[in-house]
RODO-2510 file (C-alpha; in nm, 4 decimals, decimal comma):
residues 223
     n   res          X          Y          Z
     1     x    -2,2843    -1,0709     3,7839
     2     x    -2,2840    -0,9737     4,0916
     3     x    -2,0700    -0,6579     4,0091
     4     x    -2,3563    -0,5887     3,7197
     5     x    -2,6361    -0,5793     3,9774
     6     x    -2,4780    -0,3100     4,1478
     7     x    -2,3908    -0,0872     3,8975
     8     x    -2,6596    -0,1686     3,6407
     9     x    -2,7608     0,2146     3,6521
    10     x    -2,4241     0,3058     3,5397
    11     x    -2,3387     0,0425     3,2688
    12     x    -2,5393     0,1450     3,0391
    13     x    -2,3919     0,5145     3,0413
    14     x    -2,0540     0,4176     3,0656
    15     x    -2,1455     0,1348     2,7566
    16     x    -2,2811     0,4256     2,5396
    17     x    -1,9766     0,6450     2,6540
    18     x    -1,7310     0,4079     2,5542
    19     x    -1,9386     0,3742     2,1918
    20     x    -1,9008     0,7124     2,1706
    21     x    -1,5631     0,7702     2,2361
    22     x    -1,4869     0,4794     1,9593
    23     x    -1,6961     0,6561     1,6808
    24     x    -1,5784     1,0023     1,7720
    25     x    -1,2184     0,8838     1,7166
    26     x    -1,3133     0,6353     1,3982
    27     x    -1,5021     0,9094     1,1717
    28     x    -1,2616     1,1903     1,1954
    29     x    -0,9706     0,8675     1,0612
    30     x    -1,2115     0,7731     0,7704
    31     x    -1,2385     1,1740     0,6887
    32     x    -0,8978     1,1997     0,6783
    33     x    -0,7123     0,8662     0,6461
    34     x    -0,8306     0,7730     0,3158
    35     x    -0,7275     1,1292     0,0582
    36     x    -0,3853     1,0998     0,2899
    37     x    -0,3089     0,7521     0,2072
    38     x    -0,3928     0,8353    -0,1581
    39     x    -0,1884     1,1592    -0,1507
    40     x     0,1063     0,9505    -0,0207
    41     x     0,0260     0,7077    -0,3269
    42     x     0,0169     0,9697    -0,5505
    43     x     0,2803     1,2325    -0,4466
    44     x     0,6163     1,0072    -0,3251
    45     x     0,7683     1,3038    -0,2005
    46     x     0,5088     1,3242     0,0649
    47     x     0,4881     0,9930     0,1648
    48     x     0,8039     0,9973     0,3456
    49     x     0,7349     1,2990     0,6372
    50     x     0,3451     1,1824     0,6566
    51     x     0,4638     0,8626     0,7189
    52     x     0,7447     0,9552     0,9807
    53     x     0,4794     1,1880     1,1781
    54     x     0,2001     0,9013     1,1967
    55     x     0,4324     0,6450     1,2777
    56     x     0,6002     0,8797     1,6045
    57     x     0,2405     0,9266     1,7309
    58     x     0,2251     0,5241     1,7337
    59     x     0,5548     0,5310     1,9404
    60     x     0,4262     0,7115     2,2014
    61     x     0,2908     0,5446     2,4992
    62     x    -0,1013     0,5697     2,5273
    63     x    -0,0828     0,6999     2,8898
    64     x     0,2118     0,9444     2,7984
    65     x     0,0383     1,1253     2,5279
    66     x    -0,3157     1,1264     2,7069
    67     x    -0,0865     1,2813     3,0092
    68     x     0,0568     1,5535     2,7483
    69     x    -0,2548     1,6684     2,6178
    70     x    -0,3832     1,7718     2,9273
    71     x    -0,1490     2,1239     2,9872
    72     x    -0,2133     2,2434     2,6657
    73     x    -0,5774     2,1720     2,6156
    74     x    -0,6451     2,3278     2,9804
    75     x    -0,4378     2,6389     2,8789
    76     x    -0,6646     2,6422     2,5598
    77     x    -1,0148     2,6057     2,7339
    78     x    -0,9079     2,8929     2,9972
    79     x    -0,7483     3,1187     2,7424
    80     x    -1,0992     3,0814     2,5030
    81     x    -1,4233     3,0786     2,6829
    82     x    -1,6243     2,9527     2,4485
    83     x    -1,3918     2,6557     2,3454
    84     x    -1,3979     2,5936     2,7577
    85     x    -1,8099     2,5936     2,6853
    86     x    -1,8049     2,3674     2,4067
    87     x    -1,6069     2,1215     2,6332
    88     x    -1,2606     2,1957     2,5284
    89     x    -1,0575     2,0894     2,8674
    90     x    -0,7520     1,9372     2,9405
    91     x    -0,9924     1,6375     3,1102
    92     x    -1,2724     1,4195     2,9973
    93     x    -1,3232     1,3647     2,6100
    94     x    -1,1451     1,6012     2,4176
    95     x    -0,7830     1,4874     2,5178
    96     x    -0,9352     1,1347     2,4719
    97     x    -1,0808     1,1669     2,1384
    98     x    -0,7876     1,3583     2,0144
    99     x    -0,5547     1,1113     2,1150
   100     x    -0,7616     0,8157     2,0040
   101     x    -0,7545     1,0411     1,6483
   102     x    -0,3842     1,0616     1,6072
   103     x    -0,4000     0,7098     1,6703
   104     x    -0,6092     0,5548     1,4297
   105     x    -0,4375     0,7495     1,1460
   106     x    -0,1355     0,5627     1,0911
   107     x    -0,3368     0,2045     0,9936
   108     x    -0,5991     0,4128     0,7648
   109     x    -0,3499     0,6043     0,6190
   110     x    -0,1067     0,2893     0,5906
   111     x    -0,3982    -0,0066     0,4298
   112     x    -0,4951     0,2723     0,2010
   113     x    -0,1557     0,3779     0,0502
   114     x    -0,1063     0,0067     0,0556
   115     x    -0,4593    -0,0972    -0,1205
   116     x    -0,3865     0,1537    -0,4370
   117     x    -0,0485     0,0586    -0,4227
   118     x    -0,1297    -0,2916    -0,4604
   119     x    -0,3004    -0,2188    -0,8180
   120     x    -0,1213    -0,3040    -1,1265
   121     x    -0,0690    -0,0251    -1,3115
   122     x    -0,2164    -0,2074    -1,6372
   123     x    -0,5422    -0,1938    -1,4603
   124     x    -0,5669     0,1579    -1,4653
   125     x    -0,3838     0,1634    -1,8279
   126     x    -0,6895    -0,0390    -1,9877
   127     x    -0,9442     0,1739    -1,8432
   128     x    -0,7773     0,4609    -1,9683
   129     x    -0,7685     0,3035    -2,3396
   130     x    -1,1234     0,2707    -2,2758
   131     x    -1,1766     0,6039    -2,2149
   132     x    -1,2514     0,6724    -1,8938
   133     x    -1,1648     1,0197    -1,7183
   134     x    -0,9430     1,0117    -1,4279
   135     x    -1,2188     1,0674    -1,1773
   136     x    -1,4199     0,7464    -1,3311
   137     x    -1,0752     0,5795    -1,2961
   138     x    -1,0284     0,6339    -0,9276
   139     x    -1,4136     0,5477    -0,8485
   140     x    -1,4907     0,2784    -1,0420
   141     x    -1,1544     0,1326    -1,1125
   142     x    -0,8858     0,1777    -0,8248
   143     x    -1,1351     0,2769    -0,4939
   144     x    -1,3029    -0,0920    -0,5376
   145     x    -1,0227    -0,2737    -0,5981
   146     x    -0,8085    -0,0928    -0,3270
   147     x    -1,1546    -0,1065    -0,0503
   148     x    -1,0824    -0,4722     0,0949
   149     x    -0,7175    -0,3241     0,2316
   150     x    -0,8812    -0,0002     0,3081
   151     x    -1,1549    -0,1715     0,5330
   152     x    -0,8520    -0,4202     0,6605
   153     x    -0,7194    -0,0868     0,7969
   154     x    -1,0074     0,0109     0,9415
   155     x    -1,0765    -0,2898     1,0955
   156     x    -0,7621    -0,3149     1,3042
   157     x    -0,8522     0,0696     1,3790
   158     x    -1,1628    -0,0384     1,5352
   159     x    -0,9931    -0,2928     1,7501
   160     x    -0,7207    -0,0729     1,8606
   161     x    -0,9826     0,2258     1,9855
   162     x    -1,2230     0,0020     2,1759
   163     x    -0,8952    -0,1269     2,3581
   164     x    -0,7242     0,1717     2,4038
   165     x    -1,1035     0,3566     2,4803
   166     x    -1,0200     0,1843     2,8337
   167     x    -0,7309     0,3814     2,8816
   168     x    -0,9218     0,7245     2,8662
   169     x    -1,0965     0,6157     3,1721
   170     x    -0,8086     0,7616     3,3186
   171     x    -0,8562     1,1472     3,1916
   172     x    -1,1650     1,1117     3,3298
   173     x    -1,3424     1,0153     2,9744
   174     x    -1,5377     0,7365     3,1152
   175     x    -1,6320     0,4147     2,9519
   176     x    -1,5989     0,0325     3,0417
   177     x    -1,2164     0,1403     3,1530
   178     x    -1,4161     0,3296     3,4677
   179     x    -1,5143     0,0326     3,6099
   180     x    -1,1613    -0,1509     3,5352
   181     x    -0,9528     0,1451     3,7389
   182     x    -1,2143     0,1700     3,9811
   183     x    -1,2205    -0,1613     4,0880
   184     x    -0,8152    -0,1501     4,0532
   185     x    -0,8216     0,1504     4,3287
   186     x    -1,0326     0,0111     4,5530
   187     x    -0,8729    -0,3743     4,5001
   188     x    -1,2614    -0,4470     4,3778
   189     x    -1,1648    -0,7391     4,2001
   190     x    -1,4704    -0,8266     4,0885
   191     x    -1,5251    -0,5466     3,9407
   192     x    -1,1942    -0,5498     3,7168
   193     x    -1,3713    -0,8014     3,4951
   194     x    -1,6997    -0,5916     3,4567
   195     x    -1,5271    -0,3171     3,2308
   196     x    -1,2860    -0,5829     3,1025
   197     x    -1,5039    -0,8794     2,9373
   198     x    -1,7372    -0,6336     2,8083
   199     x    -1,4736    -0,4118     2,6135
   200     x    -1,3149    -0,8056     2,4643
   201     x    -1,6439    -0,8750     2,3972
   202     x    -1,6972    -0,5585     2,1645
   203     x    -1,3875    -0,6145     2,0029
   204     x    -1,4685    -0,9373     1,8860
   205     x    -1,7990    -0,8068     1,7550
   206     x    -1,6641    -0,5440     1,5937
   207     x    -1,3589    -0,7682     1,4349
   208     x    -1,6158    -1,0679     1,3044
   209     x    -1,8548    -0,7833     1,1148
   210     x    -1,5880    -0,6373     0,9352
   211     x    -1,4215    -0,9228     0,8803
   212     x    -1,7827    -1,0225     0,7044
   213     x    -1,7599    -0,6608     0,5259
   214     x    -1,4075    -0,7173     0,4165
   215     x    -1,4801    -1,0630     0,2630
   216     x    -1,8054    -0,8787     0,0970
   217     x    -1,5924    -0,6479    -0,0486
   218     x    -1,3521    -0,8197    -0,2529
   219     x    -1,4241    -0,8679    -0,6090
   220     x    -1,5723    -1,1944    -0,7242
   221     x    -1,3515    -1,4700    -0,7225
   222     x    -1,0965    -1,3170    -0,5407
   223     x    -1,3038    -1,3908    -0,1842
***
């Protein structure tokens, strides 16, 4: 508390930072995640290189690939002035967001392939003898029946960028991790737990809503 008192003036910008670093990463994954999972659901011979590329972003360290976007997104700002004065640098939130991107792809991507997957194909058979179109199939059949894996996906997406948010503090992208490095550099102790409990403490939040949202989801008497 302590801690909090002294740097009251910054929490609040570096709690709004790390919020924005979380939703900058999340939106561009529910753009894309979703018509890739259903493309790898619906075309097998895709499945297998999407797949393989999502899953070797997930093997790469967090620290590593922040450290490998720096170089090349330097060399971009300097070589295009006007990406440099949009922000584009090889510091500070574009490396982060980009990272945080690539990922929160794989689970999206993954849940959703999994959630239409996971529907019998006499579902869609019926509604077809009823004679729905495809398009009325996919929205009113298969995307509600497929949504409670889909959000599962996104919840452990949401987890994973708050946590991993922290790491970007490193890059120079701010957030509660700025107060968990600084106080690591300057053996601030206290201060470790002023970036930490905070960023456990979203998580949780953000883990019991969409757990609520998940269990909202599913169809009646499935819950």
């Amino acid at each position: 508390m302590r801690e909090y008192a002294n740097h009251r003036a910054s929490f609040a910008g570096q709690f709004a930072t790390h919020l924005n670093l979380v939703a900058m990463a999340l939106v561009p994954a529910l753009i894309l995640g979703p018509p890739l999972g259903l493309l790898a659901h619906r075309r097998a011979a895709v499945r297998g290189p999407l797949f393989g590329l999502l899953n070797f972003f997930q093997t790469i360290p967090s620290i590593a690939l922040f450290a490998l976007l720096v170089a090349p997104l330097a060399a971009l700002g300097d070589a295009f002035p006007l990406l440099k004065r949009m922000g584009v640098s090889g510091i500070g939130t574009t490396p982060a967001v980009i990272a945080l991107i690539m990922y929160a792809l794989l689970p999206v991507v993954r849940n959703t392939y999994a959630g239409f997957a996971g529907i019998s194909a006499e579902i869609a058979e019926a509604a077809r003898g009823m004679g729905m179109t495809p398009h009325q199939i996919l929205w009113q059949v298969e995307v509600p029946l497929a949504l409670p894996v889909i959000l599962s996906g996104l919840r452990i997406v949401t987890v994973q960028a708050i946590g991993l948010t922290v790491v970007a503090a490193l890059i120079g992208a701010g957030g509660f991790g700025a107060f968990i490095f600084q106080g690591l550099g300057q053996y601030a102790i206290d201060l470790v737990p002023l970036g930490a409990i905070p960023t456990i403490a979203l998580a949780l939040v953000a883990d019991f809503l969409l757990q609520i949202l998940i269990t909202l989801s599913k169809p009646p008497g499935a819950r």
